[in-house]
Wavefront OBJ file of the C-alpha trace (Angstrom):
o trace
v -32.070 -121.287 32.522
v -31.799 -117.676 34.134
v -28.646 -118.345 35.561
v -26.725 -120.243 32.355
v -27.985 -116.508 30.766
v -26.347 -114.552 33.294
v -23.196 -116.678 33.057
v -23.245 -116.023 29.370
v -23.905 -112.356 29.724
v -21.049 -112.046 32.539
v -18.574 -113.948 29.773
v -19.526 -111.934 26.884
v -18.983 -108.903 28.844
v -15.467 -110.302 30.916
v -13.342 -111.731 27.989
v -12.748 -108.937 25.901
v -11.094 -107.605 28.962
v -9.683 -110.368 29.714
v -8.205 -110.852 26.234
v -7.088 -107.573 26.146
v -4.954 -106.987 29.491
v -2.223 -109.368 28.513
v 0.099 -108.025 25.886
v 1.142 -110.136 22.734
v 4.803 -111.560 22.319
v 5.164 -109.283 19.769
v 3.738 -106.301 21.281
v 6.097 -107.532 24.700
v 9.078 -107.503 22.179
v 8.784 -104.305 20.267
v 8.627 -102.828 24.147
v 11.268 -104.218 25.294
v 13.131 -103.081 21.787
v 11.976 -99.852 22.228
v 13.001 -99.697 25.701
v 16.240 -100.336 24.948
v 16.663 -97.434 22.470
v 14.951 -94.919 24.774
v 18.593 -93.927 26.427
v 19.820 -92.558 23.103
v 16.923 -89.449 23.713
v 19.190 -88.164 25.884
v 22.465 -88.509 24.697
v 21.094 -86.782 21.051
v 17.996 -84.317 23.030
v 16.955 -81.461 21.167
v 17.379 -83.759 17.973
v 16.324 -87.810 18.316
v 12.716 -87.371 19.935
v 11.079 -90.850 19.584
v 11.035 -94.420 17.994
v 8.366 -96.520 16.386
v 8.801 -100.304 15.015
v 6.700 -101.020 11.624
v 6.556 -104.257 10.682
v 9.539 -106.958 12.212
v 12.802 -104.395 10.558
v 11.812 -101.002 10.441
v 12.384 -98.350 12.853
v 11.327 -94.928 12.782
v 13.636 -92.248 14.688
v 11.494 -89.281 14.794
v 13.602 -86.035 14.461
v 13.245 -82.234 15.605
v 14.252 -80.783 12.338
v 15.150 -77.536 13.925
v 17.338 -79.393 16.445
v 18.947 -82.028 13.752
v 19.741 -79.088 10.999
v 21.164 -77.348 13.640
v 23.716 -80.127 14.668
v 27.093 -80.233 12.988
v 27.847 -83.294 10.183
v 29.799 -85.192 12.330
v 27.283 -85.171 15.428
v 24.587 -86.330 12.725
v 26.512 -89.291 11.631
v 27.415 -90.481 15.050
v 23.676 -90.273 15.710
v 22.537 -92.155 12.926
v 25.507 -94.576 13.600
v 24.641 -95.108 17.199
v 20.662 -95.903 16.760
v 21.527 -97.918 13.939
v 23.502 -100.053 15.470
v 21.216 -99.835 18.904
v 18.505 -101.200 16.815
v 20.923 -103.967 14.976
v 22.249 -104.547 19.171
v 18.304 -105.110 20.568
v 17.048 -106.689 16.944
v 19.737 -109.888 17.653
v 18.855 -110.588 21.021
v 15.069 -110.147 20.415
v 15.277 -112.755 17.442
v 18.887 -114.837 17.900
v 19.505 -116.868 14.983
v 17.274 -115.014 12.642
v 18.620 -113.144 9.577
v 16.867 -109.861 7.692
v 17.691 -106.076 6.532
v 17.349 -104.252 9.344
v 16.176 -100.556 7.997
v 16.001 -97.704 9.927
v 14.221 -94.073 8.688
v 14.632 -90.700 10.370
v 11.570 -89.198 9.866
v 10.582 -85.137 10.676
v 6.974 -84.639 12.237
v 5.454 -85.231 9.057
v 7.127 -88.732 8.513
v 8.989 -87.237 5.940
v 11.804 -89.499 5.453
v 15.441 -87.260 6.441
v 17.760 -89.902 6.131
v 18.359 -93.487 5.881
v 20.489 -96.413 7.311
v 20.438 -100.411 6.255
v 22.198 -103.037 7.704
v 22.120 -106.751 7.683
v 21.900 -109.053 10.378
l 1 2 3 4 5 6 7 8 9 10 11 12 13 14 15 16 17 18 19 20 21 22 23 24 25 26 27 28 29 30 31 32 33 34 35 36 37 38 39 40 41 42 43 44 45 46 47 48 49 50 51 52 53 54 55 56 57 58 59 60 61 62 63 64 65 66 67 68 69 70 71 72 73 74 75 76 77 78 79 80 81 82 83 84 85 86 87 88 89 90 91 92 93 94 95 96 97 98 99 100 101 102 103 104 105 106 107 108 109 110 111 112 113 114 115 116 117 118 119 120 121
């Protein structure tokens, strides 16, 4: 009776690490997503400083305000352009044959929202 106790204490103790050490297809997917946005840091640095999924279509592109007021118009809509369309690129192959509103919201360091871009898929 000792033993099945033991067993039942080691269990207890060993699955929620065991649960827990294998990422969910979801949380594999928004990686991967992520990932794939990550080279666009460089290309915009000083101004595009992060991303963040939030539910299945949303993506937060975290801004340096200093660094995206001090960009010229132009610059600012090729930005915008290029990480919408990154996110519209890695959303298809991360769900083929679905369909949604893709949204995407530059956010400051307050996740106040700078600007906005929509697109279907």
């Amino acid at each position: 009776m000792m033993a099945f106790v033991r067993r039942l204490a080691l269990l207890c103790v060993l699955s929620p690490v065991v649960a827990c050490s294998a990422p969910s297809v979801r949380e594999q997917t928004v990686s991967t997503e992520l990932a794939s946005l990550e080279p666009l840091k460089k290309v915009y640095s000083g101004v595009l400083m992060g991303f963040d999924v939030r539910g299945d279509t949303t993506l937060l592109a975290s801004l340096d305000l200093q660094g995206y007021i001090g960009t010229d118009d132009d610059t600012d809509a090729a930005m915008r352009r290029a990480v919408a369309e990154g996110w519209r690129r890695t959303w298809l192959q991360a769900h083929p044959n679905a369909h949604a509103t893709l949204h995407v919201r530059f956010i400051d360091f307050t996740g106040r929202t700078i600007a906005e871009k929509t697109t279907n898929v």
